[in-house]
Structure formats: structure tokens, C-alpha cells
KEVOLO-746653 format. One record per residue: residue number from 1; residue in one letter; chain; x, y, z of N, C-alpha, C in turn. Coordinates in Angstrom, 3 decimals. Example, Ala and Ser with C-alpha at 12.3 -4.5 7.8 and 13.67 -1.06 7.14 Angstrom:
% KEVOLO-746653
> i / aa / ch / n.px / n.py / n.pz / ca.px / ca.py / ca.pz / c.px / c.py / c.pz
> 1 / a / A / 13.190 / -5.690 / 7.800 / 12.300 / -4.500 / 7.800 / 13.200 / -3.300 / 7.800
> 2 / s / A / 12.850 / -2.250 / 7.080 / 13.670 / -1.060 / 7.140 / 12.900 / 0.030 / 7.870
***
This chain:
% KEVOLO-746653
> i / aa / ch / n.px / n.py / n.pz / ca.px / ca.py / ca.pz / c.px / c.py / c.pz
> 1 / x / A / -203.539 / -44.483 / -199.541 / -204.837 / -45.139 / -199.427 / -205.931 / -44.118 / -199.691
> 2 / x / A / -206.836 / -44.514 / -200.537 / -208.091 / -43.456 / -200.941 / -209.165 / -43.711 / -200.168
> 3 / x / A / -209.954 / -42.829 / -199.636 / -211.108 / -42.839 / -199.035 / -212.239 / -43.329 / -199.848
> 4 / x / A / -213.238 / -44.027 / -199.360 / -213.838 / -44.262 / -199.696 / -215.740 / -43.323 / -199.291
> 5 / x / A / -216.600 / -43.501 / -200.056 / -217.652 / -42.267 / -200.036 / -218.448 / -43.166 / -198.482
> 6 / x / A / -218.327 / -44.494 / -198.734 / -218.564 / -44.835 / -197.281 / -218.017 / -44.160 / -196.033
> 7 / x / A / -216.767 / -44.542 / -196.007 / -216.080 / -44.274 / -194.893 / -216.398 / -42.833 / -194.746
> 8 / x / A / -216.042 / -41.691 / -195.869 / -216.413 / -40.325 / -195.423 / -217.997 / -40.466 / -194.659
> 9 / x / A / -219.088 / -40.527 / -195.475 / -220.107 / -40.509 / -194.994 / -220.675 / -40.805 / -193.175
> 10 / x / A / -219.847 / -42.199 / -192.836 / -219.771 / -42.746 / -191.856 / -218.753 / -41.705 / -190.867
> 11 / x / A / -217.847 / -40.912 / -191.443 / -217.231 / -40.502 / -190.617 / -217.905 / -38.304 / -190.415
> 12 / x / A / -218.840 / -38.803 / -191.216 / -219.313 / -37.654 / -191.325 / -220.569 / -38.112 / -190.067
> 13 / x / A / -221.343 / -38.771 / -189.885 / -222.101 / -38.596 / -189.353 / -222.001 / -39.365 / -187.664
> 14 / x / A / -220.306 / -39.542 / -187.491 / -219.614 / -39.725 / -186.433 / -219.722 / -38.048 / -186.272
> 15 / x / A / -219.065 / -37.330 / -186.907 / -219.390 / -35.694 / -186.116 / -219.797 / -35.260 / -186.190
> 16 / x / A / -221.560 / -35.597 / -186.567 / -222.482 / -34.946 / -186.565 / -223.274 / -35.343 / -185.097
> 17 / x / A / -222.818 / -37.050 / -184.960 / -223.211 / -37.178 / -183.850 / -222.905 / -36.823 / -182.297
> 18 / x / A / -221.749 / -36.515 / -182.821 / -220.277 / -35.781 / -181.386 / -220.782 / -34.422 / -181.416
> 19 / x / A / -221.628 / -33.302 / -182.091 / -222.003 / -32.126 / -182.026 / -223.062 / -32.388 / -181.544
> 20 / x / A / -224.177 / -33.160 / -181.816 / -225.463 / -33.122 / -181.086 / -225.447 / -33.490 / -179.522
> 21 / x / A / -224.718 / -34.256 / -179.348 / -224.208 / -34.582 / -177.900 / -223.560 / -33.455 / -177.155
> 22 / x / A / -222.472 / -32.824 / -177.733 / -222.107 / -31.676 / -177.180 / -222.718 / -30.656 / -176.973
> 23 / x / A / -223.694 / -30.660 / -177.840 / -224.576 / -29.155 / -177.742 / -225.988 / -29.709 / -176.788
> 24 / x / A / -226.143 / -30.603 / -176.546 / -226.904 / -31.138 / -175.507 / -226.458 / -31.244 / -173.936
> 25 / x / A / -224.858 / -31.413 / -174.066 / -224.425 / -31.403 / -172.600 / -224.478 / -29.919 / -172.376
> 26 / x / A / -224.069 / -28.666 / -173.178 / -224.067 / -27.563 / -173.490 / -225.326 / -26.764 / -172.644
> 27 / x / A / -226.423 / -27.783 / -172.858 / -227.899 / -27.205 / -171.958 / -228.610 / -27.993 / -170.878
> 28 / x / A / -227.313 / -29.205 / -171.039 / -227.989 / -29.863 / -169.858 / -227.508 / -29.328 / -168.683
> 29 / x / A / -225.927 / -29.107 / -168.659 / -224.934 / -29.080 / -167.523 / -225.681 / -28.241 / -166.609
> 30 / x / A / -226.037 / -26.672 / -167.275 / -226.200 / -25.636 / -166.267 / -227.845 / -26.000 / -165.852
> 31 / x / A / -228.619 / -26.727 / -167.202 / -229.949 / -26.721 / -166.111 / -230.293 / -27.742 / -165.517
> 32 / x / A / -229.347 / -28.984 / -165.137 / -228.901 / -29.754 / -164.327 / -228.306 / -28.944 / -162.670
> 33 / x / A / -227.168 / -27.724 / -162.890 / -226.842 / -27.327 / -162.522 / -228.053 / -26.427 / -161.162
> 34 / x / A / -228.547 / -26.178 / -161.556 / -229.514 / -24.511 / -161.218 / -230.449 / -25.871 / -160.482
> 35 / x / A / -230.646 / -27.059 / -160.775 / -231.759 / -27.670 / -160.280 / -231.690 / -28.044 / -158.677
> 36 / x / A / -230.174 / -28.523 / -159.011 / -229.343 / -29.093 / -157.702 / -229.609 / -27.978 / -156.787
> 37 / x / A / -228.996 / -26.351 / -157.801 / -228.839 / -25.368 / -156.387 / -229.743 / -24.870 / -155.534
> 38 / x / A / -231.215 / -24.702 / -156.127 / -232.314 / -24.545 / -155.563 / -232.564 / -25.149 / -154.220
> 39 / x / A / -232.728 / -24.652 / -153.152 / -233.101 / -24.712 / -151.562 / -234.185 / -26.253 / -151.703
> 40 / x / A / -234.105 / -26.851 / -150.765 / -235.112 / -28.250 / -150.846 / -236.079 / -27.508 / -149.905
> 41 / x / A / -236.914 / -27.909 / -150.072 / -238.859 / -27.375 / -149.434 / -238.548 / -27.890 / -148.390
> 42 / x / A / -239.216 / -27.189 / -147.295 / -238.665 / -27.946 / -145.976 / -240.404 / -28.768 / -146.143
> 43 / x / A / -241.582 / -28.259 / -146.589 / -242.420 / -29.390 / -146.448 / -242.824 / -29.846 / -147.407
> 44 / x / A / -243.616 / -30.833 / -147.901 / -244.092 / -31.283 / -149.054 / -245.012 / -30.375 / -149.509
> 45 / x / A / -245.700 / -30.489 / -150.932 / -246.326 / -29.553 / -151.423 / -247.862 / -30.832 / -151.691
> 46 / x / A / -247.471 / -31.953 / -151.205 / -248.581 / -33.035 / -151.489 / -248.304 / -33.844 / -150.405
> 47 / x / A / -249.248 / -34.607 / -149.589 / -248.891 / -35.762 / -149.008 / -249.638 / -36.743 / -149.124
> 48 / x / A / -249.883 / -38.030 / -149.509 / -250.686 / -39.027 / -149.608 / -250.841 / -39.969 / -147.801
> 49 / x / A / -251.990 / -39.529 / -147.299 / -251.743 / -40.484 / -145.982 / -252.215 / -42.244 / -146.501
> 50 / x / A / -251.826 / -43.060 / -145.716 / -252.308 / -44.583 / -145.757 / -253.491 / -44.711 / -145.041
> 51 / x / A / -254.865 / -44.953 / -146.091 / -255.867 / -45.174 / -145.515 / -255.781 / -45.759 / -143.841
> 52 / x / A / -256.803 / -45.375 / -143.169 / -257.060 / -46.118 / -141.768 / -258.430 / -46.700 / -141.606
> 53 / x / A / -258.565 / -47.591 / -141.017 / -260.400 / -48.415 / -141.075 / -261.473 / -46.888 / -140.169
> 54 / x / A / -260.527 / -46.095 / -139.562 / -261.093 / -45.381 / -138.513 / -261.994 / -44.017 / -139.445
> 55 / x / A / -263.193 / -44.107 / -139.188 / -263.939 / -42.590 / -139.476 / -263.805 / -41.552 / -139.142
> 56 / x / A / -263.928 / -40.640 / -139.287 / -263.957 / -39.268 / -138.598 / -262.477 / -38.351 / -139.737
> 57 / x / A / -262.539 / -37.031 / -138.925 / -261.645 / -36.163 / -139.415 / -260.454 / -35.653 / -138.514
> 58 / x / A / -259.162 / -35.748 / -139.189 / -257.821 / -35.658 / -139.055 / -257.215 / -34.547 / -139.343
> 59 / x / A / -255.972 / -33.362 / -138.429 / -255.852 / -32.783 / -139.255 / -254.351 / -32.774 / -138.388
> 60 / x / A / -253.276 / -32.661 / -139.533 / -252.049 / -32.571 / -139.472 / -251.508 / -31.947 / -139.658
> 61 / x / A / -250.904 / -31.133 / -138.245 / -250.141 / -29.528 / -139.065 / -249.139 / -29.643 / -139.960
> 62 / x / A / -249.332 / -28.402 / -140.774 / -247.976 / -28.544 / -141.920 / -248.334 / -27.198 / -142.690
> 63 / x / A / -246.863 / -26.724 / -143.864 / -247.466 / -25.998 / -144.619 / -248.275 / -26.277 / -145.398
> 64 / x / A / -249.352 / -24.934 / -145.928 / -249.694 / -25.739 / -147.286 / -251.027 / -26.248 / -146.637
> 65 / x / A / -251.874 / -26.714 / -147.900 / -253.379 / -26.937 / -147.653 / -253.221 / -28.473 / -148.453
> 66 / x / A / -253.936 / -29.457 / -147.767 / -253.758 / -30.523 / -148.403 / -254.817 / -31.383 / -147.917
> 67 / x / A / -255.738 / -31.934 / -148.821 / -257.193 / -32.706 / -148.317 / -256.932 / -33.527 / -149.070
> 68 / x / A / -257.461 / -34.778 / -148.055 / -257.319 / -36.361 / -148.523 / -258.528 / -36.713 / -147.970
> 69 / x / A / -259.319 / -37.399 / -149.101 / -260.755 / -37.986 / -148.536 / -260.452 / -39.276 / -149.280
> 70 / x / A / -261.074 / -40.572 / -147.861 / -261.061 / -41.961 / -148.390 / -262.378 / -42.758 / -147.722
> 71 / x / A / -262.454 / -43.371 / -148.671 / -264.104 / -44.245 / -147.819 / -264.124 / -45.590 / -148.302
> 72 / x / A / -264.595 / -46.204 / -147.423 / -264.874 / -47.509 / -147.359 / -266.294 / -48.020 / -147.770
> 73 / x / A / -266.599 / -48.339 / -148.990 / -265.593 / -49.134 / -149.572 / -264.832 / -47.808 / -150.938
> 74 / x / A / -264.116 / -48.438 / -151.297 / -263.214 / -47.267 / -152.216 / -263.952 / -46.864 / -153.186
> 75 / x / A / -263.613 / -46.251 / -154.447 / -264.236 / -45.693 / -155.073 / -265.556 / -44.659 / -155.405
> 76 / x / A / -265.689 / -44.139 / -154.420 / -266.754 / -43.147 / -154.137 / -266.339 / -42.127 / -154.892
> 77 / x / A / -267.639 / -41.441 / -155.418 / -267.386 / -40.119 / -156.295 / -267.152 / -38.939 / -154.953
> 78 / x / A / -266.175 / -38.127 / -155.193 / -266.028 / -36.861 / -154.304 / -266.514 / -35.861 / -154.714
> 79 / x / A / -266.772 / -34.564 / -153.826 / -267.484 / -33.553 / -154.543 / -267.016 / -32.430 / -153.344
> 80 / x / A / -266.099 / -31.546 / -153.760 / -265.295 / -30.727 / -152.747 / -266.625 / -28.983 / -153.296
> 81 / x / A / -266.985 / -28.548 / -152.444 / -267.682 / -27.084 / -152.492 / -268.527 / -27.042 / -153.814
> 82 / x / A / -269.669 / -28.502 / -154.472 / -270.022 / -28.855 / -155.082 / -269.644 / -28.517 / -156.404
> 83 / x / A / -268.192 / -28.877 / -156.079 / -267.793 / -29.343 / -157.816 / -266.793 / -30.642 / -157.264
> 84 / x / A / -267.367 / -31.509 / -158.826 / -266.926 / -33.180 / -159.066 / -265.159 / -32.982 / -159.211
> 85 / x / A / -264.587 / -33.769 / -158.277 / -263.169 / -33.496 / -158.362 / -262.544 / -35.237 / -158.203
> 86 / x / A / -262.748 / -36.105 / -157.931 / -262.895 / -37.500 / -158.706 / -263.471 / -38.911 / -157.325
> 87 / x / A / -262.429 / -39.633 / -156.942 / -263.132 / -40.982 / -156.751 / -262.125 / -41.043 / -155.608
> 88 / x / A / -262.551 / -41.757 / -154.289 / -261.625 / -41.886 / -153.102 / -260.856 / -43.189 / -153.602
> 89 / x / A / -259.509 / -43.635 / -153.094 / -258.863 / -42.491 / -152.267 / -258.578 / -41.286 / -153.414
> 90 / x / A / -258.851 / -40.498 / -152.639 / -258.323 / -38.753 / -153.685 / -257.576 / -37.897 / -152.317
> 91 / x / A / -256.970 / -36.975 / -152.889 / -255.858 / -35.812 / -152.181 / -255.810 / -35.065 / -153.193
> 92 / x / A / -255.987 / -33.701 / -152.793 / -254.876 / -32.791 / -153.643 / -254.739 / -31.596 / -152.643
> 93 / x / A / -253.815 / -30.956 / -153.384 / -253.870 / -29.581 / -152.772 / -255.363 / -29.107 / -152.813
> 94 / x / A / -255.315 / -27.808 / -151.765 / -256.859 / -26.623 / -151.960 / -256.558 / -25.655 / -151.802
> 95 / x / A / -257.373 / -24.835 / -152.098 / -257.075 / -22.988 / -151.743 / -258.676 / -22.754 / -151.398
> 96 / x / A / -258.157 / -22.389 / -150.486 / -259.575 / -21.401 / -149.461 / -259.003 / -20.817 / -148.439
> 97 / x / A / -259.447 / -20.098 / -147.236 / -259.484 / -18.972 / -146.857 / -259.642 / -19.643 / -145.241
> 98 / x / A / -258.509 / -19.424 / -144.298 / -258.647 / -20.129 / -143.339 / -260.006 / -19.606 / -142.546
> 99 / x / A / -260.367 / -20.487 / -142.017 / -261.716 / -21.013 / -141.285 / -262.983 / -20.732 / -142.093
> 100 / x / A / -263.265 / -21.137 / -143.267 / -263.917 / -21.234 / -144.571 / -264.642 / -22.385 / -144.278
> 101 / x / A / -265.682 / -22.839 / -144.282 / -266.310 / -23.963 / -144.446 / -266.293 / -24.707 / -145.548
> 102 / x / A / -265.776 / -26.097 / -146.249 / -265.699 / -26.578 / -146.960 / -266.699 / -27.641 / -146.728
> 103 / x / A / -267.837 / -27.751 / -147.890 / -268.717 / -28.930 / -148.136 / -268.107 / -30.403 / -148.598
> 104 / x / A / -267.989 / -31.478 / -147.861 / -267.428 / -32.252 / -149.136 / -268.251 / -33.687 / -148.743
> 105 / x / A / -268.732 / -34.387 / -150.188 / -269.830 / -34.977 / -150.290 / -268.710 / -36.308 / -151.090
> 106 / x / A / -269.245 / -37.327 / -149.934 / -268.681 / -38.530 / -150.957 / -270.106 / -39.883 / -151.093
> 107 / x / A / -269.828 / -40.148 / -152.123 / -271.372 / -41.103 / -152.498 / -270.920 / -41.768 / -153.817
> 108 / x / A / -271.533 / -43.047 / -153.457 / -271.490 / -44.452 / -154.506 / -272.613 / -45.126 / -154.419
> 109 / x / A / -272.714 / -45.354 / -155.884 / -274.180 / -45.864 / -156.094 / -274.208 / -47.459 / -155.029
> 110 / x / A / -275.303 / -46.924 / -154.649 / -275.955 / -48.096 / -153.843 / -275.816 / -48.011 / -152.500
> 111 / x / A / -274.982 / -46.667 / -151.951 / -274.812 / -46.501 / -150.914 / -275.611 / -45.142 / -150.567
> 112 / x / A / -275.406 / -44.750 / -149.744 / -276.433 / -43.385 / -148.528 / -275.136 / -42.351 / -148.954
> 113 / x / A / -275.172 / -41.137 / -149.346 / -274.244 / -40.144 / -149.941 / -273.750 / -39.810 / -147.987
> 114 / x / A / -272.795 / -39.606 / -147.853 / -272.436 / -38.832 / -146.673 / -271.325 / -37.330 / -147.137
> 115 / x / A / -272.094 / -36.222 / -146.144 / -271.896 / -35.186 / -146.448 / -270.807 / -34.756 / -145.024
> 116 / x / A / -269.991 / -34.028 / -145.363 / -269.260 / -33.433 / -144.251 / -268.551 / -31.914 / -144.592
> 117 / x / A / -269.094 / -31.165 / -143.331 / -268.440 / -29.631 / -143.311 / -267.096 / -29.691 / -142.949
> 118 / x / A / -265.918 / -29.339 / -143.248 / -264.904 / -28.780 / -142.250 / -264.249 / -27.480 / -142.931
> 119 / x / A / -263.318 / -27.147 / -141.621 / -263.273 / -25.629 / -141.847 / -262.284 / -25.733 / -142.500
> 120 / x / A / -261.451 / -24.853 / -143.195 / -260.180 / -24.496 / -143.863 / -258.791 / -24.575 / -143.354
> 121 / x / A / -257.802 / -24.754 / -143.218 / -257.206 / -24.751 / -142.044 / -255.581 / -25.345 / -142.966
> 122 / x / A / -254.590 / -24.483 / -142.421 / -252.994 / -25.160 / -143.018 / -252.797 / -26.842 / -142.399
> 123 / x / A / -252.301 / -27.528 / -143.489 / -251.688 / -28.593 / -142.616 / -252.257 / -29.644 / -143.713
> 124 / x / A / -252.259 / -30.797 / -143.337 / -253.503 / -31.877 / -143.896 / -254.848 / -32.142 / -143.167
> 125 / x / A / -255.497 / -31.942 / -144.159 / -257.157 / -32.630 / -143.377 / -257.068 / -33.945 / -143.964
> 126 / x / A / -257.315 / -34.922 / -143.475 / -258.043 / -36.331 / -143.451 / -259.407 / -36.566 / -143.019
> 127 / x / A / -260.191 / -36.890 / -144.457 / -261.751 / -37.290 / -143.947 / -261.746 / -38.462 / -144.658
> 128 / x / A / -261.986 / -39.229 / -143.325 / -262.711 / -41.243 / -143.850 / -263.933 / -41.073 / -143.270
> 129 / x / A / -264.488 / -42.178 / -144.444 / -266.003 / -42.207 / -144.504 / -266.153 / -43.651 / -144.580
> 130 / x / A / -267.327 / -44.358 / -143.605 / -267.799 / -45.634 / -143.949 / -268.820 / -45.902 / -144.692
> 131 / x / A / -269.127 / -46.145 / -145.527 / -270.612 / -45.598 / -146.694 / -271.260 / -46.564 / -146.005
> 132 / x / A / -272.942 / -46.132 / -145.772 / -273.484 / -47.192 / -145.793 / -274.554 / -48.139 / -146.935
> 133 / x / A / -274.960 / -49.159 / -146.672 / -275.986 / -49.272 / -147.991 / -277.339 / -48.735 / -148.257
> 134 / x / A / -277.517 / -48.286 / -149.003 / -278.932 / -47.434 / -149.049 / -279.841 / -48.102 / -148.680
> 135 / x / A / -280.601 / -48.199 / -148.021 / -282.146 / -49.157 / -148.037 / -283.182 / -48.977 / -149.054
> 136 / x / A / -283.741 / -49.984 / -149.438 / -284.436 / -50.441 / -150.527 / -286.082 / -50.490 / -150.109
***
């Protein structure tokens, strides 16, 4: 039986496809491998809390620096040591210098801007804000 330029072709790019696969498990295995072996964080490096109706400031020990500002009603522009960093609810990590005073300013049009100091500190800070409406 004679081969045909099909069948080669087809059987050519059967082991072209069995090499790309192999040489892919080739770099997956070990950095699959190395991912697993790595120690798990004993704390998070982010935490998102679930808004609360309650005002004021929260702070939750932990490693790690982690600020979450939320206000009622949502979407307020934030402003961490007067630079624009986005819209509540917001979190991220911070870096400052424990017992540092941090400025942080949340305000939406049509409302009264509310400003709040707190100090620096490991763990999570939580600041809720109730905006009020500006008077006219």
C-alpha cells in the first residue's frame, strides 16, 4: 500500500503536534511544581472587608498594611496623602511609617467632602463615611 502526500502530511503534523505538547509539559511540570512547594502566607497580602452602615474607624490586627475606605452613598472619589487613588468601596495595600498620619479625603459631587486623619499602623484600617448633602 502507497502512502499518500495526505496521509504523510496529516501524519506529519500529528508529530508536530505530540512535540509541542511535550515540550510544554517539559515547562509546565516543574513550574507547576515549585508553585505547589512554596510555603502558603500565613496572612493575606489584601483583604476586602463587607461594607457596614456603621461610621467611624476600624482597625484589625494583621500583617501587612491594608486600608479600605467606603461611604455611603458609594462612589466617592478617594484621596489617600493628597493623591487621587480612585472611588469607594476602594482597599489596597499602603506603605508608610508606623504612627505616620495619613490624610484621607473622600467627596462626591453634591455632597460636603469629609476629611479624616489616622495614624499608620499594621493590620487593616477601615474608614466608613456617611456623606452628607451639601447645602445650597
Amino acid at each position: 500500500m502507497s502512502e499518500t502526500p495526505t496521509f504523510r502530511r496529516d501524519v506529519l503534523r500529528l508529530a508536530a503536534a505530540v512535540l509541542v505538547f511535550a515540550a510544554t509539559l517539559a515547562i509546565a511540570v516543574p513550574v507547576v511544581t515549585a508553585r505547589l512547594a512554596r510555603p502558603k502566607a500565613t496572612e493575606p497580602t489584601q483583604v476586602i472587608l463587607a461594607p457596614t452602615g456603621s461610621d467611624g474607624i476600624t482597625v484589625i490586627p494583621g500583617a501587612g498594611r491594608v486600608l479600605f475606605v467606603d461611604s455611603n452613598p458609594a462612589g466617592a472619589k478617594v484621596t489617600v496623602s493628597g493623591k487621587p487613588v480612585g472611588a469607594t468601596p476602594w482597599s489596597s495595600d499602603w506603605s508608610c511609617v508606623d504612627g505616620e498620619a495619613v490624610q484621607i479625603v473622600v467627596e462626591r459631587a453634591g455632597s460636603l467632602p469629609h476629611t479624616t486623619v489616622v495614624a499608620c499602623q499594621q493590620g487593616t484600617t477601615r474608614i466608613a463615611v456617611t456623606l452628607e448633602a451639601a447645602k445650597r
